[in-house]
Steps between C-alpha positions, in 0.01 A plus 500: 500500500818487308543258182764366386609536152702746280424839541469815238424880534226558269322903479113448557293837374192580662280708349226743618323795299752796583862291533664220423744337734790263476672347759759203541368156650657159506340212400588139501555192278379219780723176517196300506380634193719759309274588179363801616673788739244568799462731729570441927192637724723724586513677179137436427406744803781742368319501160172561666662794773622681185195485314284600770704790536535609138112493501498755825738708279788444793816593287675604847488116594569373188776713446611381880469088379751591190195491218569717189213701426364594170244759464256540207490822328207512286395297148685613187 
């Protein structure tokens, strides 16, 4: 489903115990009602791919879907 609106790249970061990733997604101001940027389905299952797959600890495909991957290194 697409919606109409203005559109903006925004990073999302998802999080897991051992990395941190960021990757680019658009979102959308709706004509109907442009208060709030949301996402498409579209990007929703993105969101949810990428997560899954920085919980599984899959840097090859993340690396693949353009995600920048931060690793942690230990507390200070």
């Amino acid at each position: 489903m697409i919606i109409s609106g203005k559109r903006i790249r925004r990073t999302k970061l998802i999080q897991s115990d051992r990395y941190v990733v960021a990757v680019d997604v658009e979102m959308v101001f709706p004509d109907e009602d442009d208060a709030e940027p949301c996402y498409e389905p579209e990007t929703l299952k993105f969101i949810r791919d990428v997560r899954e797959h920085v919980e599984r600890e899959d840097v090859s495909w993340l690396a693949a879907h353009h995600c920048k991957i931060y690793a942690a290194v230990g507390a200070a």
